[in-house]
MMTF fields as JSON, N, C-alpha, C and O atoms, coordinates in Angstrom:
{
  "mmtfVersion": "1.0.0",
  "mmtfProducer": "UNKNOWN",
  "numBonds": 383,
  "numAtoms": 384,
  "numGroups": 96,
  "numChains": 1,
  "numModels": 1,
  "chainsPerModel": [1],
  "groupsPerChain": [96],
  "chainIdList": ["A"],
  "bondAtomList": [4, 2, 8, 6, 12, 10, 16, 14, 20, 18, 24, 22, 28, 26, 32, 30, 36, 34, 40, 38, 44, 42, 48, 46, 52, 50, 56, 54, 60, 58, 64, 62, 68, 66, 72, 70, 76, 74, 80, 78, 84, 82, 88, 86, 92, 90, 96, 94, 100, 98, 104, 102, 108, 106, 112, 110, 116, 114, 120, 118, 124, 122, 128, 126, 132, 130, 136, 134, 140, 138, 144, 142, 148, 146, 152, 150, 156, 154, 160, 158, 164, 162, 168, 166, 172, 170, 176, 174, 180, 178, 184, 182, 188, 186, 192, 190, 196, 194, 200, 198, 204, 202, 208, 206, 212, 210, 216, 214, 220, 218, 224, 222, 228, 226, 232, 230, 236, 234, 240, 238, 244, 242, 248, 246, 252, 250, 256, 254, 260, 258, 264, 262, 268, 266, 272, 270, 276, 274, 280, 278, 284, 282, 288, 286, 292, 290, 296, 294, 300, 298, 304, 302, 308, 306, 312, 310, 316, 314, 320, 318, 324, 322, 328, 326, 332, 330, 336, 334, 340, 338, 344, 342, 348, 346, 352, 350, 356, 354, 360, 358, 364, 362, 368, 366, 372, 370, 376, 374, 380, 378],
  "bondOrderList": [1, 1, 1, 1, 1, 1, 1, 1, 1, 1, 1, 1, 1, 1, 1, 1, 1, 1, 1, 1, 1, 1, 1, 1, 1, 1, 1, 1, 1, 1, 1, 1, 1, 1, 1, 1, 1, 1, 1, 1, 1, 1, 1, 1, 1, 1, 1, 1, 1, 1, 1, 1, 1, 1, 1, 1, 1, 1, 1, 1, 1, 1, 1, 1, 1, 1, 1, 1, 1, 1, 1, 1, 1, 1, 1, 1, 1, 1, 1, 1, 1, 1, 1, 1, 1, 1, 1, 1, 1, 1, 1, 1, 1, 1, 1],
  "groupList": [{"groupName": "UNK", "atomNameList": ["N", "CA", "C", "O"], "elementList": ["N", "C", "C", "O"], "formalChargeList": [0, 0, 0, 0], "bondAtomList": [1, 0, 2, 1, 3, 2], "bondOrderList": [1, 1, 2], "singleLetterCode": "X", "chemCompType": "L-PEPTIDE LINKING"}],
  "groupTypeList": [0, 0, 0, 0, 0, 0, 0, 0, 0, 0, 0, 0, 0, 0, 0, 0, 0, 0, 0, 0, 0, 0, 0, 0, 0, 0, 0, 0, 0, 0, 0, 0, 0, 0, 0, 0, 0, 0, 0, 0, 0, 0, 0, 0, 0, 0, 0, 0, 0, 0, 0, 0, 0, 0, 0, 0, 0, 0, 0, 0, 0, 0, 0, 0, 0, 0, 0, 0, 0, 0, 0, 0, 0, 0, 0, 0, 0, 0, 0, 0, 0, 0, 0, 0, 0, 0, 0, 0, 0, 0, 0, 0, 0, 0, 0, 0],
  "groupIdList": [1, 2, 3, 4, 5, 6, 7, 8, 9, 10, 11, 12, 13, 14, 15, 16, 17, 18, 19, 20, 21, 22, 23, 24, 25, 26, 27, 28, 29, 30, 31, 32, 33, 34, 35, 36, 37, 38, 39, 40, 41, 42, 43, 44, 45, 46, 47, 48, 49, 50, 51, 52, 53, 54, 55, 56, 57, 58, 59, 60, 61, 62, 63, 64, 65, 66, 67, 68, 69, 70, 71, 72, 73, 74, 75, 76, 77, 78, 79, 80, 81, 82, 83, 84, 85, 86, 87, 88, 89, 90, 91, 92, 93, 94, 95, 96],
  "secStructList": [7, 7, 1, 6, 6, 7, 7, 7, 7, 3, 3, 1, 1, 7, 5, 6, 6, 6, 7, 7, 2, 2, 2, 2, 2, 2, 2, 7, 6, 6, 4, 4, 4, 7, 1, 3, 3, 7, 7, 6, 6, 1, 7, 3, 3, 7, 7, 7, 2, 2, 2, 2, 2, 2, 2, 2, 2, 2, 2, 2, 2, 2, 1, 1, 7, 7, 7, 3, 3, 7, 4, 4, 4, 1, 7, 1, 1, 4, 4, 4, 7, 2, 2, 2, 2, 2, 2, 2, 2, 2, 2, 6, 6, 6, 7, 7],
  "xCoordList": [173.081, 173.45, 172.177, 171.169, 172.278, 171.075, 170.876, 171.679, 169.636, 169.099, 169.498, 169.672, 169.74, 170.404, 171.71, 171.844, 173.226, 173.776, 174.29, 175.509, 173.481, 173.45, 173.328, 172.11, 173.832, 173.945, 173.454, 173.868, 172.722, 172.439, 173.191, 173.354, 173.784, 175.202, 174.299, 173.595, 174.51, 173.206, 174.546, 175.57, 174.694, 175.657, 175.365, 174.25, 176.609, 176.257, 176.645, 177.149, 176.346, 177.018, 175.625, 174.557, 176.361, 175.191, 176.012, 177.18, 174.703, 175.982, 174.812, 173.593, 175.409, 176.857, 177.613, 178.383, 177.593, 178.228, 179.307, 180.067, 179.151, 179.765, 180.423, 181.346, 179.262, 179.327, 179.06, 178.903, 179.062, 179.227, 177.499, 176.908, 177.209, 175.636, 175.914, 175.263, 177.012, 177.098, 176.858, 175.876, 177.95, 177.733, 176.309, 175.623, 175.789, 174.326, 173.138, 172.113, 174.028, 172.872, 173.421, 172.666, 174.636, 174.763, 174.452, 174.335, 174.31, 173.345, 172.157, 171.76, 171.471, 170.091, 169.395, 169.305, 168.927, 168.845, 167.986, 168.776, 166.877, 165.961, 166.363, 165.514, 167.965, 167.949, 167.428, 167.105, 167.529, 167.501, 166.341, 166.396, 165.237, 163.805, 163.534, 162.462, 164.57, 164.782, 165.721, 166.494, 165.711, 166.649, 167.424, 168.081, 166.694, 167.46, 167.575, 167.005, 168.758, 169.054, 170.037, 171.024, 170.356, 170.811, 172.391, 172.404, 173.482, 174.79, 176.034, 176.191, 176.486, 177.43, 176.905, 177.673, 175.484, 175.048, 174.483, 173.871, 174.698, 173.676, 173.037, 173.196, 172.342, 171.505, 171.585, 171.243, 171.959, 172.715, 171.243, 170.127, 171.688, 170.796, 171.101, 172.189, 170.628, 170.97, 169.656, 168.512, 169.986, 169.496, 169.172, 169.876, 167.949, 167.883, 167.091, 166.715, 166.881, 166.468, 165.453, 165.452, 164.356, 162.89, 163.242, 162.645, 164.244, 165.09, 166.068, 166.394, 166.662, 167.517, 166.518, 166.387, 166.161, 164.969, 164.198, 164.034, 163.796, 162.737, 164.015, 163.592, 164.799, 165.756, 166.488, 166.82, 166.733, 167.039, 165.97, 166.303, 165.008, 164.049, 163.712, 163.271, 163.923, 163.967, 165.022, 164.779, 166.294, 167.235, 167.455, 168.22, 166.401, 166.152, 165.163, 165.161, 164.327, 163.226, 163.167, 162.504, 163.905, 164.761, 166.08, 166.191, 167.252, 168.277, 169.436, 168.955, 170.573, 171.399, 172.072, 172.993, 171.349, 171.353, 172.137, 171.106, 172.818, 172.71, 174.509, 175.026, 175.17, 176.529, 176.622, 175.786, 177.551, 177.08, 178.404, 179.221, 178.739, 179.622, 179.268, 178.409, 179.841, 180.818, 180.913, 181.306, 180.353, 180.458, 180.673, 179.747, 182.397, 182.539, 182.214, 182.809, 180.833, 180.528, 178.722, 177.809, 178.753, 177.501, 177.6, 178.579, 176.574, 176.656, 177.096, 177.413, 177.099, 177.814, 176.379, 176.52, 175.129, 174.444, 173.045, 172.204, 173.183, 172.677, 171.339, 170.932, 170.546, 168.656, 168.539, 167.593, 170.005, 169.433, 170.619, 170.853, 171.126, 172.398, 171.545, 170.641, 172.187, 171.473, 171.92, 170.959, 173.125, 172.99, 172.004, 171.674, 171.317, 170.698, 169.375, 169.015, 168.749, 167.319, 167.928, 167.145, 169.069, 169.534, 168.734, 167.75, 169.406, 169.173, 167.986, 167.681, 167.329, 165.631, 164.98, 164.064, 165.533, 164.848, 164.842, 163.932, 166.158, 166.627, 165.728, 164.729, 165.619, 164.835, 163.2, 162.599, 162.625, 161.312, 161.097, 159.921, 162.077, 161.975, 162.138, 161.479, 162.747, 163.183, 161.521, 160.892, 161.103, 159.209, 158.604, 159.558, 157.998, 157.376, 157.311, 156.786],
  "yCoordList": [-179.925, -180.816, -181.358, -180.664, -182.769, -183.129, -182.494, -181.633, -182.743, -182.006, -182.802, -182.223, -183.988, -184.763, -185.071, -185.723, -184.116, -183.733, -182.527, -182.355, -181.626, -180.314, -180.192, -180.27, -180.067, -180.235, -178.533, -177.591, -178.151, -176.722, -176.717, -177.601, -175.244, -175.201, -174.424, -173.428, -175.114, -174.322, -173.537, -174.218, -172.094, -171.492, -171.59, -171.499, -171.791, -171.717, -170.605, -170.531, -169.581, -168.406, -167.065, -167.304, -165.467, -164.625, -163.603, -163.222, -163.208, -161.817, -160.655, -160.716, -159.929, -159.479, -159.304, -158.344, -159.876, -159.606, -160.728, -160.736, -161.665, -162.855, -163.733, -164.355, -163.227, -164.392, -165.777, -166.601, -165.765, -167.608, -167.806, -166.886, -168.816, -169.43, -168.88, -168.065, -169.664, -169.787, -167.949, -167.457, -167.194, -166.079, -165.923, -165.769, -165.952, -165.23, -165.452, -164.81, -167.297, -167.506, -166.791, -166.649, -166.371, -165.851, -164.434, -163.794, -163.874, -162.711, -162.22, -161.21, -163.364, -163.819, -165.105, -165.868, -165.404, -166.978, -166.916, -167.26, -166.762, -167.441, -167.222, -167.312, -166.879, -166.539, -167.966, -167.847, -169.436, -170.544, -170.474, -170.937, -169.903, -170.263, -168.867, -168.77, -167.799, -166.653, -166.662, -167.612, -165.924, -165.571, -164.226, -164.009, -163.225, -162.245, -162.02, -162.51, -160.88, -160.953, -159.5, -159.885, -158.634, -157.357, -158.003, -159.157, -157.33, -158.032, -156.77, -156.456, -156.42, -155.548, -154.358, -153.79, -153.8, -152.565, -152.697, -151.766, -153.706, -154.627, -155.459, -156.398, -155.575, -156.864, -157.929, -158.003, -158.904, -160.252, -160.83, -160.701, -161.499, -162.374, -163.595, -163.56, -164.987, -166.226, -167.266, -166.885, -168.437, -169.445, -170.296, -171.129, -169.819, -170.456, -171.826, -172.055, -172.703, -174.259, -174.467, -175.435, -173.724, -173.742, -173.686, -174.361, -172.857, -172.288, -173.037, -172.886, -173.967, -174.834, -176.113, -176.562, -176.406, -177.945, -177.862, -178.796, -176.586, -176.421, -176.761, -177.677, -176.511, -176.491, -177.557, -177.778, -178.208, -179.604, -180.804, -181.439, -180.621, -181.301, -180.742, -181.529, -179.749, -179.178, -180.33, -181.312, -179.801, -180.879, -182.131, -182.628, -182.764, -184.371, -184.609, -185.602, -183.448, -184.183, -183.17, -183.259, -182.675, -181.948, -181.777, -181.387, -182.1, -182.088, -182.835, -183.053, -183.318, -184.461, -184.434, -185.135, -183.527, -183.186, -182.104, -181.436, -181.552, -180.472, -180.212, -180.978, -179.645, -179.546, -178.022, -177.125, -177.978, -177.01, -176.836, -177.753, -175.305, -174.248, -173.575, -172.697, -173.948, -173.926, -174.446, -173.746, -176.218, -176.792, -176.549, -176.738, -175.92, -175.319, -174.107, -173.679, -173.276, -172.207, -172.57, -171.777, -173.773, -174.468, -174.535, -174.443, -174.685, -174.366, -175.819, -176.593, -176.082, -177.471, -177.825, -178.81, -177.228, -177.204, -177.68, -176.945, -179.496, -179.919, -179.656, -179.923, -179.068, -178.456, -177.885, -177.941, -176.983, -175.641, -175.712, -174.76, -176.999, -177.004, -177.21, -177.999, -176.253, -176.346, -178.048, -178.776, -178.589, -180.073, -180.748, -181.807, -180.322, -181.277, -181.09, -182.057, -179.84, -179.298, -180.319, -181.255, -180.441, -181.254, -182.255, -182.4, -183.127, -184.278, -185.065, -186.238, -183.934, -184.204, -183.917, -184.532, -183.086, -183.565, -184.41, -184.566, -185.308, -186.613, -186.884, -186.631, -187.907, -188.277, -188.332, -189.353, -187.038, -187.241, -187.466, -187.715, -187.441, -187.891, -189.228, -189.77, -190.317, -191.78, -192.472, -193.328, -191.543, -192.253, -191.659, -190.899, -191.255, -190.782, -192.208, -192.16],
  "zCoordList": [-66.88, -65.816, -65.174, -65.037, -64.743, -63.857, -62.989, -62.628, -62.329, -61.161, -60.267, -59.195, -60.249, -59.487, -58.765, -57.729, -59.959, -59.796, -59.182, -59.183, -58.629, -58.388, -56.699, -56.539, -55.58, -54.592, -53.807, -54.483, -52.623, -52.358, -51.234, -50.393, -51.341, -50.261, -49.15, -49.319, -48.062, -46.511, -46.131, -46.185, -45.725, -45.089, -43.364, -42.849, -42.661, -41.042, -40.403, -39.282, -41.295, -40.924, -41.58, -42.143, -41.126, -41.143, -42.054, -41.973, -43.198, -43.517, -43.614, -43.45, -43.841, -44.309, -42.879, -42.911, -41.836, -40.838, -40.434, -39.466, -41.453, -41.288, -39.668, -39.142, -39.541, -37.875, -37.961, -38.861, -37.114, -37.487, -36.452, -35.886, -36.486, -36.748, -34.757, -34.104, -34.368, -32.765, -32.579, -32.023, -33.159, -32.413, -32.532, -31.522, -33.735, -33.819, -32.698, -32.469, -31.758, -30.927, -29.627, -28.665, -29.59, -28.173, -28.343, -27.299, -29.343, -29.311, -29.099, -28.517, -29.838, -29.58, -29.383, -30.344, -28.318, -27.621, -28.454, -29.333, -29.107, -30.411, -31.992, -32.879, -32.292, -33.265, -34.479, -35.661, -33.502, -33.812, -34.669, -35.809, -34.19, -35.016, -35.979, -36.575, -36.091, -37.22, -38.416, -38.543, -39.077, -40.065, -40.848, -41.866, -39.236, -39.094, -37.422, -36.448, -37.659, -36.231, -35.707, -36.336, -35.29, -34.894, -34.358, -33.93, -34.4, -34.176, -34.626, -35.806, -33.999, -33.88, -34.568, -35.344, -34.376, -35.104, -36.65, -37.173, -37.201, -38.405, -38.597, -37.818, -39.309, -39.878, -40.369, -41.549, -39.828, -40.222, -40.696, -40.191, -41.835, -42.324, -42.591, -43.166, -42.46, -42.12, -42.027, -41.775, -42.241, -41.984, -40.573, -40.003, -40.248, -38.682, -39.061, -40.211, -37.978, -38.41, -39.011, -39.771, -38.901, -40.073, -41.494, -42.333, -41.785, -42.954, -43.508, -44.686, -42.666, -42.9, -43.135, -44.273, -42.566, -42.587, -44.038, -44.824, -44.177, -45.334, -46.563, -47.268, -46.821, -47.568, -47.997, -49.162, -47.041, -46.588, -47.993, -48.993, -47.459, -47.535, -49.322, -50.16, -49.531, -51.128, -51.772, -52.472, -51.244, -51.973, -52.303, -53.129, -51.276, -50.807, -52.109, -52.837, -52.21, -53.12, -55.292, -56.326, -54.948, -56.094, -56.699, -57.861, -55.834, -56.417, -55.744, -54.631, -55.741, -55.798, -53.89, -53.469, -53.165, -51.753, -50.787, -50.713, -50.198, -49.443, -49.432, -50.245, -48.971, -48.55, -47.523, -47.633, -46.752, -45.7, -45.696, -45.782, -45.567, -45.528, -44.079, -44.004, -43.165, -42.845, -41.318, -40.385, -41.185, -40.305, -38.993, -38.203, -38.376, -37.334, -36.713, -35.724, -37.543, -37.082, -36.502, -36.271, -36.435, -35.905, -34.409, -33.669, -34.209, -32.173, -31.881, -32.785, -30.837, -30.231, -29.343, -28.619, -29.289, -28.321, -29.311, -29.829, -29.355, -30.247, -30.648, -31.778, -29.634, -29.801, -30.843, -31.628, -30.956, -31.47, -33.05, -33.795, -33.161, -33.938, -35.618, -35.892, -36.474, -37.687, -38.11, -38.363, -38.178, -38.52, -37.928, -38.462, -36.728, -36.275, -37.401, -38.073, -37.516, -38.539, -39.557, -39.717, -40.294, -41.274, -41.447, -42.173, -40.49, -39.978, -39.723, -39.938, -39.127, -39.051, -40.51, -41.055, -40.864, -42.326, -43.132, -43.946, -43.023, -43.676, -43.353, -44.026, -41.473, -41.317, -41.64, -41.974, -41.472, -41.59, -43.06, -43.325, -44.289, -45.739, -45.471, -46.358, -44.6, -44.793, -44.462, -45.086, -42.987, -42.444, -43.705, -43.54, -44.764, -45.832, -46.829, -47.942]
}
């Protein structure tokens, strides 16, 4: 299959604890700039916006672009919202 065809799925969520991106920030107000994080007595591991952006920006310039699992578990609190890291990565690929 092309590389072009091949899309990378960003999760908005943490596992194995399967929280959603929001809980992880009301647990931890910087979980935004991590990709682990402490949450009901485990170790959630996840994609915070450095992690998401870098990724982003992989797919833009390697493979056919991004799809994200699982939209409504994204914060509403656009600073810190992984669509937004998305987004800015589009962007800073369109000024290039």
């Amino acid at each position: 299959m092309p590389a072009s065809k091949v899309v990378l799925g960003l999760p908005f969520y943490g596992r194995p604890s399967w929280s959603s991106y929001e809980q992880l920030l009301q647990v931890d107000k910087n979980a935004y700039k991590k990709n682990i994080v402490q949450i009901n007595g485990m170790t959630a591991y996840y994609n915070g916006m450095p992690l998401i952006k870098k990724k982003t920006k992989y797919a833009i310039e390697n493979l056919g672009g991004v799809m994200i699992w699982e939209i409504t578990q994204d914060t509403t609190v656009k600073k810190y919202s992984l669509l937004t890291a998305v987004q800015k990565a589009i962007d800073e690929k369109k000024t290039k």
